[in-house]
Residue, then its C-alpha position, 0 to 999 in steps of 0.5 A: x500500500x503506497x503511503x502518499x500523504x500528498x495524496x491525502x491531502x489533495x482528496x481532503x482538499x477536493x472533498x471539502x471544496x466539494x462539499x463547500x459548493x454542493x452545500x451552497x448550491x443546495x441552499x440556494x436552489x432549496x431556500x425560497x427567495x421572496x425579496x421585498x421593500x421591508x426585507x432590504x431595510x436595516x434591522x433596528x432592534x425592533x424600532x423604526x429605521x431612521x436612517x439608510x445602514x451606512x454611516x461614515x466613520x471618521x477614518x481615526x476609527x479604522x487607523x486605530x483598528x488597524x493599529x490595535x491588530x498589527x500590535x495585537x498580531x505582534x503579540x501574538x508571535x510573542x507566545x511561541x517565543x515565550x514557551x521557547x524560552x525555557x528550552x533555549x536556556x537549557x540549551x545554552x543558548x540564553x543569548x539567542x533568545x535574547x537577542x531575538x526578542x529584543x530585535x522582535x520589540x525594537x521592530x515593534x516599538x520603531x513602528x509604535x514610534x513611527x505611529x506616534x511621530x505621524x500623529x497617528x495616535x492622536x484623538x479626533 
């Protein structure tokens, strides 16, 4: 028996892509469609809508979204690093680790600096 784990792989991927479109194509073939003028409108929690569903947001809001995920991702990569850490000193390699975080935070707290410096942190 030939042990082709790509081969696997490539079924599963086939399988589930398969699976994806005959459950979307089965839903929209078996799902009643009755669109109307109420169905369009925004949902209000049960009170009459007093404006259409999209509002502008002032753009700070998006750059503080995007701020708070590229600092939270970051974060993120810094767990792995943290579990590691007991093993690389046992290891001998305490400079290693070190070094790599520190190169990890200054790449970090460069681009908090380069956020600060263009105001992007600045509140309305």
């Amino acid at each position: 028996m030939n042990n082709d784990n790509g081969a696997y792989i490539a079924l599963f991927l086939v399988a589930g892509v398969l699976f994806v479109l005959s459950v979307v194509t089965l839903s929209q073939l078996l799902a009643p469609s009755r669109p109307g003028v109420t169905k369009m409108r925004p949902y209000e929690c049960g009170e009459v809508p007093t404006s259409g569903a999209w509002v502008q947001y002032n753009v700070h809001y998006y750059l503080f979204a995007m701020l708070f995920l590229l600092f939270d991702v970051e974060a993120a990569f810094l767990i792995p690093w943290a579990v590691a850490f007991r093993t690389m000193i046992m290891d001998g390699k305490l400079l290693l680790a070190v070094a790599d975080v520190v190169v990890f935070l200054g790449v970090l707290g460069s681009a908090l600096a380069y956020a600060w410096r263009k105001g992007a942190l600045k509140w309305v």
